[in-house]
N, C-alpha and C positions, 0 to 999 in steps of 0.2 A: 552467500545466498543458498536458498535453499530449497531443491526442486520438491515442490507438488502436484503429487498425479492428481488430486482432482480437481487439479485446475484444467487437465485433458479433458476430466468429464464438464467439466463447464462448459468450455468452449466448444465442446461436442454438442452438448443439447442444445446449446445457442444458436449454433449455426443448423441447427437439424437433423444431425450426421448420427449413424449409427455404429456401434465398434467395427462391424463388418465392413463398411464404409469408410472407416479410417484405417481399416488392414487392406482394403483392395486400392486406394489410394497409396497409402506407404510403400504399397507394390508395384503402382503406377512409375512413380515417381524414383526407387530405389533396386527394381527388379529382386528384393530382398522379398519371401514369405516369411508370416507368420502364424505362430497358433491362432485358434479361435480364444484363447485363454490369455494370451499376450496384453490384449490393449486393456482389459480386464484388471490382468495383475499394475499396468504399469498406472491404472487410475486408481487403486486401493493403494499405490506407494508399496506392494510390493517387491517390483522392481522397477527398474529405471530403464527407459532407453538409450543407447548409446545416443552422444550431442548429435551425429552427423542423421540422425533419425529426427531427433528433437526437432530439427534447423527447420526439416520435411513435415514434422507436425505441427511446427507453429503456421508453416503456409497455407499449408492445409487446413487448419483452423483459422487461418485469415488475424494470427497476432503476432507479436514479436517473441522472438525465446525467452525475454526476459520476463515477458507474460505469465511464461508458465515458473517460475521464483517468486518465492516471497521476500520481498524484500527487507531488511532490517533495519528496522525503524530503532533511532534513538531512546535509549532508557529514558520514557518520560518523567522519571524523579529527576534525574541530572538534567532535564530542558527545563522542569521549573526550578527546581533548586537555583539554576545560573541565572534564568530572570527573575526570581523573588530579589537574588543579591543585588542584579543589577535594580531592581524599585526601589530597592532599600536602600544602597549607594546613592541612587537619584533624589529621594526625599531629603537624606542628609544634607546633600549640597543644596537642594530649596533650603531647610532649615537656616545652612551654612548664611545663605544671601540673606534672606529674613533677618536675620540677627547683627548681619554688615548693612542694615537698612537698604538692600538694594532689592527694593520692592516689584518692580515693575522686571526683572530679571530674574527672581524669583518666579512670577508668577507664569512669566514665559517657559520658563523651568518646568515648572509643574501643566503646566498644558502640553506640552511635550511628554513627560510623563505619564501623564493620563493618554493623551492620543494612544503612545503604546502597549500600555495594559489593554485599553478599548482591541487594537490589532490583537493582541493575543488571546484575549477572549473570546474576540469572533473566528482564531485559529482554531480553539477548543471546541468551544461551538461546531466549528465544521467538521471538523475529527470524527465527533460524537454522530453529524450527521452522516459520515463515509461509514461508521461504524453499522448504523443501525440500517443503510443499503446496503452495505456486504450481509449484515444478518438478513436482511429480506431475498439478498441472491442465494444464499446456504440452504433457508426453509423451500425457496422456489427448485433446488437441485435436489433437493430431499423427495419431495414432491412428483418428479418425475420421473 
């Protein structure tokens, strides 16, 4: 995983907080000062804060550590590539039945089938919707 600072600035403006405000907390909380350029750099991904810092910013931002990582999401060619093969496997064995005249086993076959296309479609679908609220939370941090 992979830390991003401005996921600091997110959850800074979110909650309302100002850098100065997350340095005089940090200090609260750690008796540690810092520059006025510190929380700055570490939202550009300049630098990084050390974890036992981090542990202090996610509380203080009111999120988990894991919050501020981005997570690594699966090469989505290899998630469809495994389920095209798996439909494509699936349609075979309806074929398969179809041709053993076993009609009604078949067709249960393929309604199962379909069910799961229908799930992964609306997986797609919702993706695209996470997609285009994170692009609405980006343009609203831009923004502020």
């Amino acid at each position: 995983m992979a830390y991003t600072g401005n996921k600091i600035a997110y959850f800074r403006k979110k909650n309302g907080l100002t850098q100065d405000d997350i340095r005089e907390e940090v200090y609260k909380h750690t008796g540690k000062k810092f520059r006025q350029g510190t929380i700055s750099s570490w939202e550009n991904g300049k630098t990084a804060p050390d974890m036992d810092i981090l542990s202090v910013l996610a509380s203080i931002l009111r999120v988990n550590v894991d919050d501020l990582y981005d997570k690594p999401e699966p090469k989505s060619e290899d998630i469809m590539t495994a389920d095209l093969i798996r439909f494509k496997d699936g349609l075979a064995q309806a074929q398969e039945l179809f041709a053993q005249m076993k009609k009604e086993e078949a067709y249960h076959h393929m309604e199962e089938l379909c069910t799961a296309m229908l799930k992964k479609m609306n997986a797609i679908s919702g993706s695209y919707e996470k997609a285009q609220a994170q692009l609405r939370a980006v343009r609203e941090i831009t923004r502020l």
